[in-house]
FIFI-936290 format. One line per field, with one value per residue (C-alpha): z, y, x. Coordinates in nm, 4 decimals, padded with zeros to 6 digits. Example, Ala and Ser with C-alpha at 12.3 -4.5 7.8 and 13.67 -1.06 7.14 Angstrom:
2
zz = c(00.7800, 00.7140)
yy = c(-00.4500, -00.1060)
xx = c(01.2300, 01.3670)
This chain:
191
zz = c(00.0000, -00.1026, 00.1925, -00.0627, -00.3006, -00.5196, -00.5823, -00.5230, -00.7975, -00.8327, -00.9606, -00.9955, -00.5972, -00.4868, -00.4152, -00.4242, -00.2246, -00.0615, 00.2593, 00.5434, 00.9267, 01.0173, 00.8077, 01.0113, 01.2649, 00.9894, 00.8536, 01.1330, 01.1407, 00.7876, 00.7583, 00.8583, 00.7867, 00.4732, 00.3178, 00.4689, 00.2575, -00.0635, 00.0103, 00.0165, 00.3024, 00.5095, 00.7952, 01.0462, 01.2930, 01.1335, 01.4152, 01.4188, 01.4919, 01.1871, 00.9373, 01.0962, 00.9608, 00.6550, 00.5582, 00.6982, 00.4044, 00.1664, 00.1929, 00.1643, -00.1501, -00.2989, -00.2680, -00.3817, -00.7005, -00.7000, -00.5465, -00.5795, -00.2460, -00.2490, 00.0371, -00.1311, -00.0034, -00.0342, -00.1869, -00.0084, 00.3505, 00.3445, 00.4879, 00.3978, 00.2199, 00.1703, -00.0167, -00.3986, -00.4238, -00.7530, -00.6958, -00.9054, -00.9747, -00.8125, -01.0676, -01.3856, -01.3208, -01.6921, -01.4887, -01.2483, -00.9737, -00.8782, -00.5492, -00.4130, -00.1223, 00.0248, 00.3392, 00.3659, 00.4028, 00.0803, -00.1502, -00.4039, -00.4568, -00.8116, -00.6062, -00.7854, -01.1410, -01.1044, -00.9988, -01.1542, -01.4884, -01.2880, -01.0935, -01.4261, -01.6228, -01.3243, -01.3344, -01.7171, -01.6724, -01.3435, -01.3974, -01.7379, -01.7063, -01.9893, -01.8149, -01.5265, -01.3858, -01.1129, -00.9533, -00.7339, -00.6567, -00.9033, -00.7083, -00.6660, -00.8963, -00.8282, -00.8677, -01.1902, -01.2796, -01.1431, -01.3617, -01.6676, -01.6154, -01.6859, -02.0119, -01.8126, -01.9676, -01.8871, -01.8648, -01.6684, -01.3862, -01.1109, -00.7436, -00.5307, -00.1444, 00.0709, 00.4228, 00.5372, 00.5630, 00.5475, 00.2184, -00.1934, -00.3152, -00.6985, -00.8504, -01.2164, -01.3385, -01.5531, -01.7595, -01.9489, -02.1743, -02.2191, -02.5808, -02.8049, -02.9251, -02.5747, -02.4901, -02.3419, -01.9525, -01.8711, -01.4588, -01.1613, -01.1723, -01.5168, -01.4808)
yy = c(00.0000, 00.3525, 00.5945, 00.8523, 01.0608, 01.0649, 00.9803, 01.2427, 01.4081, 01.6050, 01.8816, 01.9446, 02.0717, 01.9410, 01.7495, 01.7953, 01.5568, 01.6202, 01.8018, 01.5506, 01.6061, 01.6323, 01.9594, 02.1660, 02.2919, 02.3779, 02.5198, 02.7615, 02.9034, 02.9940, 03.1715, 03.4635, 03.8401, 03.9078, 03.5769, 03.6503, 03.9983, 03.8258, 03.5494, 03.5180, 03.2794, 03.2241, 03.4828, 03.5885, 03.4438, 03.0970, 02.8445, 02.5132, 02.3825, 02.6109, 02.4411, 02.0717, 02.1732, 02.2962, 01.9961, 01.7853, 01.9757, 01.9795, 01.5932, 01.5151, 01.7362, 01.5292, 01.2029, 01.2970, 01.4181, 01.8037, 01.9228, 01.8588, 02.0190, 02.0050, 02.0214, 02.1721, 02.0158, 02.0755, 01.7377, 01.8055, 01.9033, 01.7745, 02.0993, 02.2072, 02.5075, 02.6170, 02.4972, 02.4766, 02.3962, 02.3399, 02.3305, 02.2376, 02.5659, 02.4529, 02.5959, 02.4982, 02.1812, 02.1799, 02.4847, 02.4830, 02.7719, 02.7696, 02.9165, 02.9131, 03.0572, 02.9825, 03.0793, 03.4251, 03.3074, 03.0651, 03.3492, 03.4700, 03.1191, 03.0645, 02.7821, 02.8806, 02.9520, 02.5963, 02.4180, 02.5913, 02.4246, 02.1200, 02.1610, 02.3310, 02.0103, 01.7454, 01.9784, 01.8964, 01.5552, 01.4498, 01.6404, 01.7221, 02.0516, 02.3453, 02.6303, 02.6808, 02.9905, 03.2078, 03.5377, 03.8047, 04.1809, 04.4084, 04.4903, 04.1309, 04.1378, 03.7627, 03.6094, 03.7370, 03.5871, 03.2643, 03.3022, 03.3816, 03.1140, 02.8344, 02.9898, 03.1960, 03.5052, 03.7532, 03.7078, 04.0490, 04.1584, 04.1292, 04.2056, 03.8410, 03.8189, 03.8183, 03.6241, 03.6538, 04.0629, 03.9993, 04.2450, 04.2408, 04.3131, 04.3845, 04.0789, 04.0424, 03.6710, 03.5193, 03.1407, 02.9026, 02.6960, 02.2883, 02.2531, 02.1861, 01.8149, 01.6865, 01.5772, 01.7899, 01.7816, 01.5382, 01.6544, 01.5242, 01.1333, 01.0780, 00.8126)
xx = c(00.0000, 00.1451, 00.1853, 00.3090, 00.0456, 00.2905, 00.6679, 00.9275, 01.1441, 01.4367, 01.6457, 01.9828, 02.0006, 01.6835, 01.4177, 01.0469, 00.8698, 00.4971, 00.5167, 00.5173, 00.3674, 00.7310, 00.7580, 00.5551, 00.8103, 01.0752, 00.7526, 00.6518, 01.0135, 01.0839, 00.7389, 00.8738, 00.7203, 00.9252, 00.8201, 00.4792, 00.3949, 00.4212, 00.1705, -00.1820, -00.2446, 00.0028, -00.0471, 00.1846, 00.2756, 00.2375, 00.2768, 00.3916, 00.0011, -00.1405, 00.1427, 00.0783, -00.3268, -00.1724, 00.0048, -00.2903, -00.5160, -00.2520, -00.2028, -00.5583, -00.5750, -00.2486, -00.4575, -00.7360, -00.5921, -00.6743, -00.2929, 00.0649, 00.2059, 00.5543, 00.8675, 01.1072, 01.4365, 01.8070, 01.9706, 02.3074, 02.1895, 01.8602, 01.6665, 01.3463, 01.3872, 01.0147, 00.7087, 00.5732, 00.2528, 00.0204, -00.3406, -00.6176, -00.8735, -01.2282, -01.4291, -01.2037, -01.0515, -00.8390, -00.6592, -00.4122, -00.2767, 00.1018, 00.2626, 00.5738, 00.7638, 01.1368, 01.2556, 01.4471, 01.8198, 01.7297, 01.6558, 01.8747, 02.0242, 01.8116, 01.6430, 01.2686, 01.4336, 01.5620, 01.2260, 00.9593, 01.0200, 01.0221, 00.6889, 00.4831, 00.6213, 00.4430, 00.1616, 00.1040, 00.2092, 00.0194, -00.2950, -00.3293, -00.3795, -00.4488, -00.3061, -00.0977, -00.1091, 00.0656, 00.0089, 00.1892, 00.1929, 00.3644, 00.6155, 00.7708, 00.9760, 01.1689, 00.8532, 00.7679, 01.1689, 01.0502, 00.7318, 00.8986, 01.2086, 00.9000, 00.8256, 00.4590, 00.3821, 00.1666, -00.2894, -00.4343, -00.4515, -00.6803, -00.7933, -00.6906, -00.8541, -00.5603, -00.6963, -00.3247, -00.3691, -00.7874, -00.7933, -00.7769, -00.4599, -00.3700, -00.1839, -00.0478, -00.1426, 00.1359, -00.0149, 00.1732, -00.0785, -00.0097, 00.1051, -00.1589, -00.0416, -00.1312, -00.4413, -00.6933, -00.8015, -01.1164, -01.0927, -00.9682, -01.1036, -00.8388, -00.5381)
């Protein structure tokens, strides 16, 4: 019997494997304010019982085939370095939302530019997805890098709920479309 929602893979550096229970403490510490303001739901302070409910929700989504939440995890040290996490969108299931967040001292390290292609590509692959998109404010900058290093380009713009701050906030929505030889999405129930 698989214990697993689905097997781990890995980039050059590091490994993406679905968060795990015993995440939730490294969790809790990396969510720190300055990783905070850039994310929609993960509020400060994030406690070590709030990420153990997290990954609790996350892992239930995983197995039941509407998310791929992913520990991302330095090869050579083994350390969680933060989360990626692709969701399925509850009201299109042929699309597909991507986040992604690494803990301050990890920034700057071209850890996202190196496994976005990676996580976009699963996406595709696991849930056969049309688009994939990702949002953030205009001011982040790096994320918009990330966005672009996994070939997303600009959709619109558009007011996005914030519960972490409890207001809207202005986002700019970058998609990458599946290419149009692949087969086209039937939903969350296809093997």
């Amino acid at each position: 019997m698989t214990t697993e929602p689905f097997p781990p893979f890995e980039t050059a550096r590091l490994q993406l494997r679905c968060v795990m229970a015993q995440d939730a403490a490294a969790t809790s510490v990396l969510m720190t304010p300055q990783v905070s303001r850039w994310l929609a739901s993960w509020p400060i302070p994030f406690t070590a019982e709030m990420a153990a409910a997290r990954i609790e929700g996350a892992r239930a989504l995983a197995f039941s085939r509407h998310a791929l939440p992913l520990a991302v995890v330095e090869k050579s040290s083994e350390t969680l370095l933060g989360w990626a996490m692709l969701y399925r969108n509850t009201t299109d299931h042929c699309r597909g939302s991507f986040g992604y967040w690494l803990g301050e001292r990890h920034h700057g390290k071209g850890y996202m530019r190196e496994l976005a292609p990676a996580v976009v590509a699963a996406g595709f692959a696991k849930f056969d997805f049309t688009i994939i998109e990702a949002g953030a404010q205009p001011s982040n900058a790096a994320s918009f890098a990330v966005m672009r290093s996994c070939g997303m380009t600009f959709s619109r713009s558009e007011l996005v709920h914030a519960p972490a701050r409890g207001r809207d906030e202005l986002c700019d929505i970058f998609e990458i479309r599946r290419p149009i030889s692949a087969s086209h999405c039937s939903g969350p129930n296809r093997d």
